[in-house]
N, C-alpha and C positions, 0 to 999 in steps of 0.2 A: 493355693491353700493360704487361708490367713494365720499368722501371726498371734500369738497370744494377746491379751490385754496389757495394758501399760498402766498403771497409775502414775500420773505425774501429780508433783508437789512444788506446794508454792509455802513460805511458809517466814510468820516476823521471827526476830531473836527469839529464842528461849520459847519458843510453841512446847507446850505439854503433851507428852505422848498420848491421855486420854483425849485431846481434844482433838486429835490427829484423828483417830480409830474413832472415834461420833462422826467425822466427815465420811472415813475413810466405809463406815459400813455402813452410812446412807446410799453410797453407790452399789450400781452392779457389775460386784467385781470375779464374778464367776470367769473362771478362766484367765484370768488376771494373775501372771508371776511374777511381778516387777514393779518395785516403787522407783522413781528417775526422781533424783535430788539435783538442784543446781550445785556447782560447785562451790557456789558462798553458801551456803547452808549444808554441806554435805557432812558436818560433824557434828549436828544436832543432836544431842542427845535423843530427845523427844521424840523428832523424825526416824533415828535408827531403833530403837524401842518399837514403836510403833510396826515399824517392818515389820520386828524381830515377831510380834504377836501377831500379826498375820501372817509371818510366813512369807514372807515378800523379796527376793533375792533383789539389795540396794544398787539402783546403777548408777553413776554420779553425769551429770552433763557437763561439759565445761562450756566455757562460753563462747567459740568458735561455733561450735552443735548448737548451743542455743537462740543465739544473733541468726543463725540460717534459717531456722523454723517463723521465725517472727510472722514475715509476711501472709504466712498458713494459718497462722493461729484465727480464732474467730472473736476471740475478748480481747478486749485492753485494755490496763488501768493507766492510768496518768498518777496515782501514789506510787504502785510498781516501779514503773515506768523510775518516777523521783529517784525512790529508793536503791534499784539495783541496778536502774539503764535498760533494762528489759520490760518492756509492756505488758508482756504474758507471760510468765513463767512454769506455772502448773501447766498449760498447754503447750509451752515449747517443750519444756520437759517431758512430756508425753512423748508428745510426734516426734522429738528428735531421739530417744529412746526404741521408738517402737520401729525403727528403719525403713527400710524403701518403699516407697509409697506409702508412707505413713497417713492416715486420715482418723479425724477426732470422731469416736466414739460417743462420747458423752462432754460437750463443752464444761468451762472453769463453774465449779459449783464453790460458795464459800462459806468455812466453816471458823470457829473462834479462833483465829490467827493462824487460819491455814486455808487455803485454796486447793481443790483436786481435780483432775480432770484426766478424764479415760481415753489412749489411744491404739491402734492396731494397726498392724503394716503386715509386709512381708516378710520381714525378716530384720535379725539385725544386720550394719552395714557393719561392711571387715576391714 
């Protein structure tokens, strides 16, 4: 059985929780419980807002989770990349959120200072 949906977030300083929810409900996030924040962004205001109006139960990644997902991901930025040492982060934050056999759903789609992208697994890992 699969795993609910994942929304992973990529997101600059100071992202606005409306421009978060314009990404975040262009996607299909039907069956979707979970927004995965890296853990430099994991006190966004904006970002946890955003959650909070979807309903979204916040999971934070740290960066050991996140560095493991890399190779899985299927975008990369080379600004990311500058900026946080991680090339993909809305989809590492997925897949490493979404646990065992994690596989992307829907690749990094971007929105005004924010990246999403949807993923589903098996489970979480414990």
């Amino acid at each position: 059985m699969s795993g609910a949906r994942v929304l992973g977030i990529g997101a600059r300083p100071g992202v606005r929780a409306a421009d978060v929810l314009t990404l975040a409900r262009s996607l299909p996030l039907e069956g979707c419980d979970r927004m995965a924040l890296p853990f430099f962004r994991a006190e966004e205001p904006g970002l946890r807002e955003a959650a909070r109006v979807l309903a979204l139960e916040v999971v934070v990644v740290d960066a050991a989770s996140l560095r493991a997902v890399q190779p899985y991901c299927a975008t990369r930025s080379v600004a990311a990349e500058r900026a946080t040492g991680f090339a993909s982060v809305a989809e590492g934050c997925a897949l490493a959120a979404a646990g065992i056999e994690a596989w992307l759903v829907m690749p990094r789609r971007d929105g005004r200072g924010v990246t999403g992208a949807l993923a589903c697994g098996r489970g979480r890992e414990t």
